[in-house]
Every structure is written in structure tokens, then in C-alpha cells.
mmCIF entry with sequence, helices, sheets and N, C-alpha, C, O atoms, coordinates in Angstrom:
data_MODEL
# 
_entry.id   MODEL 
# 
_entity.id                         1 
_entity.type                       polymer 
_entity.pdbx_number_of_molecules   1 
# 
_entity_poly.entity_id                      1 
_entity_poly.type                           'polypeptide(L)' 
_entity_poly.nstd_linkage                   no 
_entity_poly.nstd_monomer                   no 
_entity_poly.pdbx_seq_one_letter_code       
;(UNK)(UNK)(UNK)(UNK)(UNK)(UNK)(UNK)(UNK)(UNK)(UNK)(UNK)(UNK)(UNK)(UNK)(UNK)(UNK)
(UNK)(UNK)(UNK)(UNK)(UNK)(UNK)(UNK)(UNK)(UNK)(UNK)(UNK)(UNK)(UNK)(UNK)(UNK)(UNK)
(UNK)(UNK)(UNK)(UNK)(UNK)(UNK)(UNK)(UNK)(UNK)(UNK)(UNK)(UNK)(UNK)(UNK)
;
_entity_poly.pdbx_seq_one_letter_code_can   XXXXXXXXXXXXXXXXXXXXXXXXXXXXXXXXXXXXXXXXXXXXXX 
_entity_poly.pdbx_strand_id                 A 
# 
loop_
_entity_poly_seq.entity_id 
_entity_poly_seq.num 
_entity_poly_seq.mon_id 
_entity_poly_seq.hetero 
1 1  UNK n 
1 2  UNK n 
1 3  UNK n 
1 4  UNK n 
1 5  UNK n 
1 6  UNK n 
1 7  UNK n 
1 8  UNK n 
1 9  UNK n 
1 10 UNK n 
1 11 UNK n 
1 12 UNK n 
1 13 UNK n 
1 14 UNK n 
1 15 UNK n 
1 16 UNK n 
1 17 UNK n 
1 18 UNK n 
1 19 UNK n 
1 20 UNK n 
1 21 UNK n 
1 22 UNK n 
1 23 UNK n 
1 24 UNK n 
1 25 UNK n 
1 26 UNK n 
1 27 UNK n 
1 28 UNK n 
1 29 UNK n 
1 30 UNK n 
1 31 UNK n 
1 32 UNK n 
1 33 UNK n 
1 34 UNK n 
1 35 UNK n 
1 36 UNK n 
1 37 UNK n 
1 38 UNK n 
1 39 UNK n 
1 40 UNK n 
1 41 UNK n 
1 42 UNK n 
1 43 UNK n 
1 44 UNK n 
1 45 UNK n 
1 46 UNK n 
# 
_struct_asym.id          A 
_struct_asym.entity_id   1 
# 
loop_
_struct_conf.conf_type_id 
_struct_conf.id 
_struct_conf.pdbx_PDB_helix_id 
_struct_conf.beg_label_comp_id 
_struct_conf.beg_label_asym_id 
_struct_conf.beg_label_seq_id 
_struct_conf.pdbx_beg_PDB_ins_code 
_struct_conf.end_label_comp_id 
_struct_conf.end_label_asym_id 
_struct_conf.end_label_seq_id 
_struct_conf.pdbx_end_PDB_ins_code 
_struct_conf.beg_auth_comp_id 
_struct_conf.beg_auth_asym_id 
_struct_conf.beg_auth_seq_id 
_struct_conf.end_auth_comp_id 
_struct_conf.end_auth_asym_id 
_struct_conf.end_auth_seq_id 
_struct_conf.pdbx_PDB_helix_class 
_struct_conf.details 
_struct_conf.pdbx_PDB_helix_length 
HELX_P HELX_P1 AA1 UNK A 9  ? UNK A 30 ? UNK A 9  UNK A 30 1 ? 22 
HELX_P HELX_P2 AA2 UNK A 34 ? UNK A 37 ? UNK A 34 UNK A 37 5 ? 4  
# 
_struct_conf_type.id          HELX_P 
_struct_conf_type.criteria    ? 
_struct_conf_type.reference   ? 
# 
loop_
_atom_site.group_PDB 
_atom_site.id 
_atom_site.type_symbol 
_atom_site.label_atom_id 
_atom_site.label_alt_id 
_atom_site.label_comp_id 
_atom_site.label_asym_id 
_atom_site.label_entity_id 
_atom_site.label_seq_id 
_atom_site.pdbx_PDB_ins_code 
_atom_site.Cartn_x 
_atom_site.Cartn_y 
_atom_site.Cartn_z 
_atom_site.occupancy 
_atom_site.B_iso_or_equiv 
_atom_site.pdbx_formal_charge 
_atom_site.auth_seq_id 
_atom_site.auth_comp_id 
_atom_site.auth_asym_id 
_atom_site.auth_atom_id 
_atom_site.pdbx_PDB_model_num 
ATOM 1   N N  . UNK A 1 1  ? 48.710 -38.379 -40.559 1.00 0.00 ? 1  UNK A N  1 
ATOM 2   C CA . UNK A 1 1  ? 47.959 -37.158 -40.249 1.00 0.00 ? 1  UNK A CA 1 
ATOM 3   C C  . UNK A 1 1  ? 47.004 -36.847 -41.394 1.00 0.00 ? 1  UNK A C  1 
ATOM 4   O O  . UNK A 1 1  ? 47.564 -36.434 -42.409 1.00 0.00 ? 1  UNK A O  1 
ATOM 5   N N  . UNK A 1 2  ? 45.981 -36.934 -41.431 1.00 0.00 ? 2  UNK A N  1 
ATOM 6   C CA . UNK A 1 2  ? 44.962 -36.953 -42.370 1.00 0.00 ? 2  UNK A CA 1 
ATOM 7   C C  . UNK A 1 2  ? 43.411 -35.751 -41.815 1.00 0.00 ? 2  UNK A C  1 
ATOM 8   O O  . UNK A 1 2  ? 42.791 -35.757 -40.751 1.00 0.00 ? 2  UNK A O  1 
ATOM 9   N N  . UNK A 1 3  ? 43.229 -34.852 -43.061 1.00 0.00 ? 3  UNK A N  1 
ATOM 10  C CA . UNK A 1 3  ? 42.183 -34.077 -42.379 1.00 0.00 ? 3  UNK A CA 1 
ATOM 11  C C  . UNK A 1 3  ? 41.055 -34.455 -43.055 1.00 0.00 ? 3  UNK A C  1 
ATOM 12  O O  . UNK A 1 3  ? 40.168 -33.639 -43.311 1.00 0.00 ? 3  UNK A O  1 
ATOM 13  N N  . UNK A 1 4  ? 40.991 -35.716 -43.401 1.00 0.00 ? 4  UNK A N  1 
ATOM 14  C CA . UNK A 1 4  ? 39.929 -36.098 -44.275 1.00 0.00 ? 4  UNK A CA 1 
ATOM 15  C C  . UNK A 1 4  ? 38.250 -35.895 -43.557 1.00 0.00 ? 4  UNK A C  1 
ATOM 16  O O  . UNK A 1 4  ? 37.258 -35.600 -44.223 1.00 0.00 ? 4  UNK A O  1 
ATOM 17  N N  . UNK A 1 5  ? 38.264 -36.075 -42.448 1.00 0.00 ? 5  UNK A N  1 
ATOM 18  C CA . UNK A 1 5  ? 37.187 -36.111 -41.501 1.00 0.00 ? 5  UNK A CA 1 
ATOM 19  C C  . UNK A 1 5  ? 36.660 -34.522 -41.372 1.00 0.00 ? 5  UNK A C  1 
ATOM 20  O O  . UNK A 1 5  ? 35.526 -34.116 -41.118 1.00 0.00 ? 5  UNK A O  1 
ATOM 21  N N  . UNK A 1 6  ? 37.788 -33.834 -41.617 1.00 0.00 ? 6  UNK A N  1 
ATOM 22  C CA . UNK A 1 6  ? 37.391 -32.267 -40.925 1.00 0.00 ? 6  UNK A CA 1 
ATOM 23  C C  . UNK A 1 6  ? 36.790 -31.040 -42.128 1.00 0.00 ? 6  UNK A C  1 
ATOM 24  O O  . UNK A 1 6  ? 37.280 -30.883 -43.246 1.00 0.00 ? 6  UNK A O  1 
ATOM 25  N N  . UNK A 1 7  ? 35.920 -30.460 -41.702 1.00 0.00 ? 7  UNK A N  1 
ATOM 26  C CA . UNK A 1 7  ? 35.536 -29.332 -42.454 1.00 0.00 ? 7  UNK A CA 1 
ATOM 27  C C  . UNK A 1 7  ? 36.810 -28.597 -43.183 1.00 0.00 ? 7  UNK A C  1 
ATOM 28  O O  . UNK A 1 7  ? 37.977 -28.803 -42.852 1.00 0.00 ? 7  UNK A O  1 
ATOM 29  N N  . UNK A 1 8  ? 36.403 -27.716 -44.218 1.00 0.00 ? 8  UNK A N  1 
ATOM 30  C CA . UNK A 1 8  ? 37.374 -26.807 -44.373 1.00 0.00 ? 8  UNK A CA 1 
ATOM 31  C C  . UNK A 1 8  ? 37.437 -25.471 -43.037 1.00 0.00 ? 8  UNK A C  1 
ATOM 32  O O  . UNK A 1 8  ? 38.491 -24.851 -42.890 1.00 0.00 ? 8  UNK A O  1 
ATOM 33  N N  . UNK A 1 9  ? 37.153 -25.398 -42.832 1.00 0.00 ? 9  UNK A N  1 
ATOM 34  C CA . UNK A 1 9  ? 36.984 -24.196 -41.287 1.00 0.00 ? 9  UNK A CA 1 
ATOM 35  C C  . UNK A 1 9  ? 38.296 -24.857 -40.392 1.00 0.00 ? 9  UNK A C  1 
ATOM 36  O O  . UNK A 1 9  ? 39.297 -24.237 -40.032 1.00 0.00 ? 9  UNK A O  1 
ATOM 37  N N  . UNK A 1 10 ? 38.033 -26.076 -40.184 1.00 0.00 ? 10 UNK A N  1 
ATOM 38  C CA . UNK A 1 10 ? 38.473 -26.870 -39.000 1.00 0.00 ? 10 UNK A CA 1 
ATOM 39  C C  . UNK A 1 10 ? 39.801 -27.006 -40.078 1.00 0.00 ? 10 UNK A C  1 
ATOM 40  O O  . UNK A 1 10 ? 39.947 -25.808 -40.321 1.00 0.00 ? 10 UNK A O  1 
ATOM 41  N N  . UNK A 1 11 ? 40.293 -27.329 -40.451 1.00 0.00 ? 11 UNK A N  1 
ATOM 42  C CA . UNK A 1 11 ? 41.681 -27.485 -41.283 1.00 0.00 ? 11 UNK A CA 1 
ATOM 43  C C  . UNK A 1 11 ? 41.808 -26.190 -41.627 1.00 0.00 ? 11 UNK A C  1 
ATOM 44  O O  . UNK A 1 11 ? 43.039 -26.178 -41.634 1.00 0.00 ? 11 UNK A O  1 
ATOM 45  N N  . UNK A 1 12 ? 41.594 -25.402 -41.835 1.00 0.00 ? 12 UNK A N  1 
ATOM 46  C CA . UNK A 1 12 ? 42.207 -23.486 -41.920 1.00 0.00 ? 12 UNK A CA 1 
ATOM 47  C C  . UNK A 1 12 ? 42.613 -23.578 -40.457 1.00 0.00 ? 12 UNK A C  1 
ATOM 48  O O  . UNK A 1 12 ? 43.761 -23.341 -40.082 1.00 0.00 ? 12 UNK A O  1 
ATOM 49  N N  . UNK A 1 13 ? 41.488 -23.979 -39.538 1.00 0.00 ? 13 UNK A N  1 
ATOM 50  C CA . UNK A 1 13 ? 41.976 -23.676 -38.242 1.00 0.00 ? 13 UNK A CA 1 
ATOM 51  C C  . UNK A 1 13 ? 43.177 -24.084 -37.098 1.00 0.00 ? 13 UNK A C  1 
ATOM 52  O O  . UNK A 1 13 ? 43.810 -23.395 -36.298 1.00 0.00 ? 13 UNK A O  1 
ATOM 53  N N  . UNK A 1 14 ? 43.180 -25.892 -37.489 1.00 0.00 ? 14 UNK A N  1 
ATOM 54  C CA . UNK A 1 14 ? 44.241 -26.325 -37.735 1.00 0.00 ? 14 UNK A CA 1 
ATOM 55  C C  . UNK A 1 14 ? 45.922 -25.910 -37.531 1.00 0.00 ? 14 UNK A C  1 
ATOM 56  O O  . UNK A 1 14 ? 46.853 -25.870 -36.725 1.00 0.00 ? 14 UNK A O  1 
ATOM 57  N N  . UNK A 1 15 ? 45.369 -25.556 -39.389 1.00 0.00 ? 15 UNK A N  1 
ATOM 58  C CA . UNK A 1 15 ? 47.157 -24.895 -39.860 1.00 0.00 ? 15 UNK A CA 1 
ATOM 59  C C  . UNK A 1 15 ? 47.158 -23.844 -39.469 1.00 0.00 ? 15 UNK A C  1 
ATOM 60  O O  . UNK A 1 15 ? 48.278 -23.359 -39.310 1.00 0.00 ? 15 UNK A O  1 
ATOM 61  N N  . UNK A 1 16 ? 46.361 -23.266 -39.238 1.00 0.00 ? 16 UNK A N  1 
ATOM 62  C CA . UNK A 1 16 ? 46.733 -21.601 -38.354 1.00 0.00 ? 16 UNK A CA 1 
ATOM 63  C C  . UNK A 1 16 ? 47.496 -21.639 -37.193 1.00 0.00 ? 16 UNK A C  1 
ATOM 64  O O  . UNK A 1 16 ? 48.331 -20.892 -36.681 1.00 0.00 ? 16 UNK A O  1 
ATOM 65  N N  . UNK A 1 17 ? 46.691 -23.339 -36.746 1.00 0.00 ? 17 UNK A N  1 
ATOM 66  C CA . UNK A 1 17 ? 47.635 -22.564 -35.251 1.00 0.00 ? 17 UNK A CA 1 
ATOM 67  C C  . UNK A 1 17 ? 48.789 -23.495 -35.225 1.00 0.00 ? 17 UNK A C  1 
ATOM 68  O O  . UNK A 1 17 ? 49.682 -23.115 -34.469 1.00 0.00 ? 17 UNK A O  1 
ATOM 69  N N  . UNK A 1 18 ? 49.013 -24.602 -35.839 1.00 0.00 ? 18 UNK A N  1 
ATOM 70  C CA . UNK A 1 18 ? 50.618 -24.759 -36.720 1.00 0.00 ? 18 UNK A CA 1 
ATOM 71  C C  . UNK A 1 18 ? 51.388 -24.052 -36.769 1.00 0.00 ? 18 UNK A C  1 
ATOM 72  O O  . UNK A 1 18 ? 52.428 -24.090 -36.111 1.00 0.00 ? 18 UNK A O  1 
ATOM 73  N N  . UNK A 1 19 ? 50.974 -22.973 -37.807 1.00 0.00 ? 19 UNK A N  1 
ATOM 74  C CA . UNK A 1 19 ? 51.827 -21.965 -38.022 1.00 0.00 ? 19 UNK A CA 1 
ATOM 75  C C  . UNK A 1 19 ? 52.182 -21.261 -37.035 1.00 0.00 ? 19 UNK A C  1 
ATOM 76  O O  . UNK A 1 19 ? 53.400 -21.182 -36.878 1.00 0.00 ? 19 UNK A O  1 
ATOM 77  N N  . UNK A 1 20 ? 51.153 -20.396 -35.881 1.00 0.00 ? 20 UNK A N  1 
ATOM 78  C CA . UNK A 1 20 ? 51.712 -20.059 -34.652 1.00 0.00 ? 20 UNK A CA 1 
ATOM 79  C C  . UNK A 1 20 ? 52.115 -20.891 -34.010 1.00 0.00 ? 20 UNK A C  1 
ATOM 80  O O  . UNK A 1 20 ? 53.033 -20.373 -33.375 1.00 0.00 ? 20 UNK A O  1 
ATOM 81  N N  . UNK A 1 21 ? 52.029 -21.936 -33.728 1.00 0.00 ? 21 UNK A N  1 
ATOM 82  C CA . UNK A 1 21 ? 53.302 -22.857 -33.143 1.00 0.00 ? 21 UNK A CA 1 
ATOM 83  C C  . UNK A 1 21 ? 54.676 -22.406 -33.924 1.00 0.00 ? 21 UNK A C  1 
ATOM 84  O O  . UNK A 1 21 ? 55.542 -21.713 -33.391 1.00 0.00 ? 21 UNK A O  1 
ATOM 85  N N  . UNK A 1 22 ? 54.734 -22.827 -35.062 1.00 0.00 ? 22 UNK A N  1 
ATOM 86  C CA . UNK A 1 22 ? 56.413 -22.832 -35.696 1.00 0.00 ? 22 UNK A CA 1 
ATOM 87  C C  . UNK A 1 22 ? 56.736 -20.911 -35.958 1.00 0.00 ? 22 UNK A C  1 
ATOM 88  O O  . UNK A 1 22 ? 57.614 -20.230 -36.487 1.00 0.00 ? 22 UNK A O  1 
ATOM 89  N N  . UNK A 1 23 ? 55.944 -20.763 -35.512 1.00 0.00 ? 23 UNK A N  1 
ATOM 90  C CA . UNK A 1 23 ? 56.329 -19.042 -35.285 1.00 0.00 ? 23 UNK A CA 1 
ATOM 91  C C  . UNK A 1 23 ? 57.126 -18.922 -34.224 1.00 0.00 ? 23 UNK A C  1 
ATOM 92  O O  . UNK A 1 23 ? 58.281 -18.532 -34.054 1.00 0.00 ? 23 UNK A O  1 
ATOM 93  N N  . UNK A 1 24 ? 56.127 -19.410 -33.424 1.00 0.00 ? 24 UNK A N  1 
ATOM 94  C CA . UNK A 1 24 ? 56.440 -18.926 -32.159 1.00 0.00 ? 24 UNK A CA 1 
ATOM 95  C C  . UNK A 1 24 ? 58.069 -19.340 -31.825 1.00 0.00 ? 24 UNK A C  1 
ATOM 96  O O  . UNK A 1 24 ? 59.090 -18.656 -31.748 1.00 0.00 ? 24 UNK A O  1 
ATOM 97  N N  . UNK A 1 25 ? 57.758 -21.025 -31.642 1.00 0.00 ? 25 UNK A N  1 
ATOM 98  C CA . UNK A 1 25 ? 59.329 -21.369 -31.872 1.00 0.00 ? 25 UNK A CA 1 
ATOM 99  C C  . UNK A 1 25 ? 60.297 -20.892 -32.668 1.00 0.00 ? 25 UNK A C  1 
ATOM 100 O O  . UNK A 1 25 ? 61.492 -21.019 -32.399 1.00 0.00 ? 25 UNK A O  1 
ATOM 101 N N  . UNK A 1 26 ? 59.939 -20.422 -33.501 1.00 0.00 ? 26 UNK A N  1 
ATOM 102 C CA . UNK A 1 26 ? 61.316 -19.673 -34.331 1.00 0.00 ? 26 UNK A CA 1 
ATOM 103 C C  . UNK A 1 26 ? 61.425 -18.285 -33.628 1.00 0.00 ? 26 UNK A C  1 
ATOM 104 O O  . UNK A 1 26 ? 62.358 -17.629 -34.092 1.00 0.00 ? 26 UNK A O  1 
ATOM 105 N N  . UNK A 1 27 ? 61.017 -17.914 -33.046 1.00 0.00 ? 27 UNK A N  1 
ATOM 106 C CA . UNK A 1 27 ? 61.114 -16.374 -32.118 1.00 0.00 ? 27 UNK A CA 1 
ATOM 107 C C  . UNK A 1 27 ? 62.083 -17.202 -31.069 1.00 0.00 ? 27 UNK A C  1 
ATOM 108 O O  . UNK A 1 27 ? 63.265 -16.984 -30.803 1.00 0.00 ? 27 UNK A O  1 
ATOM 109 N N  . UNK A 1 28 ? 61.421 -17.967 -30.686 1.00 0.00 ? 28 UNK A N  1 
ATOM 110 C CA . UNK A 1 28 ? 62.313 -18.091 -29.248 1.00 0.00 ? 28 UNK A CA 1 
ATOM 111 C C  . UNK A 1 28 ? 63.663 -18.774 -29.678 1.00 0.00 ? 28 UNK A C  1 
ATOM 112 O O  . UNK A 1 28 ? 64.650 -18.117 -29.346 1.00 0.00 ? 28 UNK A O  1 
ATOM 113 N N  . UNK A 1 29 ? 63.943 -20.035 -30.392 1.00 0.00 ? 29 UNK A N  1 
ATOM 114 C CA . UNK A 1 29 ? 65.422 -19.971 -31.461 1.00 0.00 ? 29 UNK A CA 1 
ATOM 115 C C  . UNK A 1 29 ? 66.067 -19.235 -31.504 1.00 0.00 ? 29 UNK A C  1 
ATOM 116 O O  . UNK A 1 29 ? 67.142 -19.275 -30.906 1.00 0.00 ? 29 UNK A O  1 
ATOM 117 N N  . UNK A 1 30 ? 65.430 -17.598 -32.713 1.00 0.00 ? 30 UNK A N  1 
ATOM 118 C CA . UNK A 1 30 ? 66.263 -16.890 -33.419 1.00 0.00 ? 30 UNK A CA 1 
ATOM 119 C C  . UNK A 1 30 ? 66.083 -15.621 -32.165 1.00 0.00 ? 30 UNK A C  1 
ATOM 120 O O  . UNK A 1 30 ? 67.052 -14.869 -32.068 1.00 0.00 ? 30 UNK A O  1 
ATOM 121 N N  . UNK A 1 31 ? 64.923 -15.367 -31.240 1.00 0.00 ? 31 UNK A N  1 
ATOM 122 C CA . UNK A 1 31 ? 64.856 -14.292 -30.815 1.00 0.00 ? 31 UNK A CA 1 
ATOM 123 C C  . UNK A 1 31 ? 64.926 -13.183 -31.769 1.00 0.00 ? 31 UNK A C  1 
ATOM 124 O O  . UNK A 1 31 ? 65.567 -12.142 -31.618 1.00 0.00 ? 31 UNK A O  1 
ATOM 125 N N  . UNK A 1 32 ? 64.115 -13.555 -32.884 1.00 0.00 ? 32 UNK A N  1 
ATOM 126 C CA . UNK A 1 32 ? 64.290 -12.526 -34.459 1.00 0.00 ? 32 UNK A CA 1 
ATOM 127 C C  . UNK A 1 32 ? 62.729 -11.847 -33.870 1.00 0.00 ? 32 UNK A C  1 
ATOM 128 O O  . UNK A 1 32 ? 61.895 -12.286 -33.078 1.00 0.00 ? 32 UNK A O  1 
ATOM 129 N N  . UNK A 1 33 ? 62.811 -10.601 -34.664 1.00 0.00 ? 33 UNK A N  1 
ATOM 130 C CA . UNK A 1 33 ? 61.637 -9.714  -34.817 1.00 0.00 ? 33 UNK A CA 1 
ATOM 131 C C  . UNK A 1 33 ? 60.184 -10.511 -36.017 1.00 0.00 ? 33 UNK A C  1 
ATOM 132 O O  . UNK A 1 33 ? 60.288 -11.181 -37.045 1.00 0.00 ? 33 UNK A O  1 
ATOM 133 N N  . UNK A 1 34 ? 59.174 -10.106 -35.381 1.00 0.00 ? 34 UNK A N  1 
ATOM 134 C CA . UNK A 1 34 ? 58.046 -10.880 -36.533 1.00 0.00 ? 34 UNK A CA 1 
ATOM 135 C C  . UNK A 1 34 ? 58.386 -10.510 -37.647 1.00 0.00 ? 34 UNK A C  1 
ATOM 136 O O  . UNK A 1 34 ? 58.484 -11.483 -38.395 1.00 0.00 ? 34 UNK A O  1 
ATOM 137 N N  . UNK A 1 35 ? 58.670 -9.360  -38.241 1.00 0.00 ? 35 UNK A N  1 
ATOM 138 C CA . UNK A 1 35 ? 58.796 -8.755  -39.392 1.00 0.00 ? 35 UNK A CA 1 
ATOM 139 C C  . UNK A 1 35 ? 59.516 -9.949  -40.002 1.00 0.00 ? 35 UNK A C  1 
ATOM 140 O O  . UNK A 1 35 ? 58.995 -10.311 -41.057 1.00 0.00 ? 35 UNK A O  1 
ATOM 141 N N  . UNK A 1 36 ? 60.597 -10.673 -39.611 1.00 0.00 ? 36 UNK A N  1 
ATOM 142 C CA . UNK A 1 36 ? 62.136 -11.255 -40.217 1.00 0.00 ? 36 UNK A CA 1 
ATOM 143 C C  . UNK A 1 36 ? 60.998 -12.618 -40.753 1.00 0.00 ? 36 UNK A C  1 
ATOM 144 O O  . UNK A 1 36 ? 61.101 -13.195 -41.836 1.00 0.00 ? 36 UNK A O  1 
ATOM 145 N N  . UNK A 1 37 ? 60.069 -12.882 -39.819 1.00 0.00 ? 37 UNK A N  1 
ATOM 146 C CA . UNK A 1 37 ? 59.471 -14.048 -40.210 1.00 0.00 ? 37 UNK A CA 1 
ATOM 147 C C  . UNK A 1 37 ? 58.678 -14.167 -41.281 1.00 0.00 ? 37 UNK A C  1 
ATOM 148 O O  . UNK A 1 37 ? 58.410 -15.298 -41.688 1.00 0.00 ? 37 UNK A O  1 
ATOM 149 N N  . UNK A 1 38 ? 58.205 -13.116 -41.876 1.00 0.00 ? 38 UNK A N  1 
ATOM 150 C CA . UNK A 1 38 ? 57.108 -13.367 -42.894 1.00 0.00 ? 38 UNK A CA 1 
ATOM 151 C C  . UNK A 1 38 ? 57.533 -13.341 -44.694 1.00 0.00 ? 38 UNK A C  1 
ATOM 152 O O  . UNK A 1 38 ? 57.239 -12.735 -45.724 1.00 0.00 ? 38 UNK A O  1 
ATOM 153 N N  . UNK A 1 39 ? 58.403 -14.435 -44.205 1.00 0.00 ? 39 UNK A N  1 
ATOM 154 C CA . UNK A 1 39 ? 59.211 -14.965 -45.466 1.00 0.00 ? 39 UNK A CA 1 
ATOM 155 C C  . UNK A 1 39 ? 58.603 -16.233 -46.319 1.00 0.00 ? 39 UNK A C  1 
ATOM 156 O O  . UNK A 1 39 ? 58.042 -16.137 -47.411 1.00 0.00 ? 39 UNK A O  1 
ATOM 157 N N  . UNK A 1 40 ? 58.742 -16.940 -45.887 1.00 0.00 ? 40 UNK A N  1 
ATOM 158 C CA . UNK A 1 40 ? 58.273 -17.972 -46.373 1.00 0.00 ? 40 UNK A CA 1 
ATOM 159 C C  . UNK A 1 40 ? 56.895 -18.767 -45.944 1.00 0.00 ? 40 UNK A C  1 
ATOM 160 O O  . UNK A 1 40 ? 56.493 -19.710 -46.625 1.00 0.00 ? 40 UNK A O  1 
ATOM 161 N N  . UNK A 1 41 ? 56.386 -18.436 -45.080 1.00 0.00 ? 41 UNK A N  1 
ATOM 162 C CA . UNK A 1 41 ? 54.809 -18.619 -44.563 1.00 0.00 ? 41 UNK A CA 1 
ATOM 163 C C  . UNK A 1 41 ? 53.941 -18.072 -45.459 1.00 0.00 ? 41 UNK A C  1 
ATOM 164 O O  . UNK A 1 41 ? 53.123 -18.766 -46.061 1.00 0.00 ? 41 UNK A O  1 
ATOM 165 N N  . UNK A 1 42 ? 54.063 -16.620 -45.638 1.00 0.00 ? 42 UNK A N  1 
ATOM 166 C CA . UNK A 1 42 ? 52.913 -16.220 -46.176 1.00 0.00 ? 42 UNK A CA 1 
ATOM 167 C C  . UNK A 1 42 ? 53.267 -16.007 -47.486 1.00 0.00 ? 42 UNK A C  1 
ATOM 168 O O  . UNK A 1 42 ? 52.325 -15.715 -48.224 1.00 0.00 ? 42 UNK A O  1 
ATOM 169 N N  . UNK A 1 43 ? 54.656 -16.087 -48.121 1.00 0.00 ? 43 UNK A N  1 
ATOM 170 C CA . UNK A 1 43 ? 54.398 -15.385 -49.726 1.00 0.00 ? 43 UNK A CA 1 
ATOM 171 C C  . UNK A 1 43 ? 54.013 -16.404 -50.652 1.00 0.00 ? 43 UNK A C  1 
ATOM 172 O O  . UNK A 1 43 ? 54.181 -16.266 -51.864 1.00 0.00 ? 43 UNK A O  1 
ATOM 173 N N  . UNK A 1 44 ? 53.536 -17.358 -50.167 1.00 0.00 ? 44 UNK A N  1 
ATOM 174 C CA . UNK A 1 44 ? 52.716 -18.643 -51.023 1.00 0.00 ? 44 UNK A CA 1 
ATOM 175 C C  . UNK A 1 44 ? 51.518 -18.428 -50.752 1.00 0.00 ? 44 UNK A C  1 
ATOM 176 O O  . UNK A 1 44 ? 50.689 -19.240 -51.163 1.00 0.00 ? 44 UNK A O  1 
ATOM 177 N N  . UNK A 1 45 ? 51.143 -17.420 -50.083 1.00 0.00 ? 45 UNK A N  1 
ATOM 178 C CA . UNK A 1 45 ? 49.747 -18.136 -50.190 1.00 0.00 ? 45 UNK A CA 1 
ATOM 179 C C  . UNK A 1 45 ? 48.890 -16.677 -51.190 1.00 0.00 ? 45 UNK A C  1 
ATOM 180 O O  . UNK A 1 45 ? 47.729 -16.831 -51.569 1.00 0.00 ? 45 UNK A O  1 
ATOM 181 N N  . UNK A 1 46 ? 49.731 -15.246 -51.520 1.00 0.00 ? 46 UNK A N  1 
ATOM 182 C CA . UNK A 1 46 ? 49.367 -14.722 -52.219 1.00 0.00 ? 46 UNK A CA 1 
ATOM 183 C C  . UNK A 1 46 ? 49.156 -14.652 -53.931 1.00 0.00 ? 46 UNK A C  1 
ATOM 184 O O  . UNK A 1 46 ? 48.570 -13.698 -54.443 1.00 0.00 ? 46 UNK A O  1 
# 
């Protein structure tokens, strides 16, 4: 899996929707509230 070809736009855009993928699936898993999720996704990137 290589984003060597792609803009930076297009690879932000990408992992964005990655991340709503493995969101999403972890809702339907845990059936947890969004709040429970914003653990380890986002406190790296501040």
C-alpha cells in the first residue's frame, strides 16, 4: 500500500475515511458512544 503517486489532499483524504471506516466498526463491535472513541485516533495528532 503505497501513497507515493497521490497528492497530499488525496492521502489526508484517504486516511480520513480509514478512520471512519475503523470508527464505524468499532461502534458496531462495542456499540460504545463516539465520545468513548476519541482515544487514541486523535490524541496524536495534537
Amino acid at each position: 500500500m503505497s501513497f507515493n503517486n497521490l497528492d497530499t489532499g488525496q492521502f489526508v483524504q484517504k486516511v480520513n475515511e480509514q478512520q471512519n471506516k475503523q470508527r464505524l466498526n468499532k461502534n458496531r463491535g462495542k456499540g460504545s458512544p463516539e465520545a468513548a472513541l476519541q482515544t487514541k485516533q486523535h490524541s496524536t495528532n495534537k
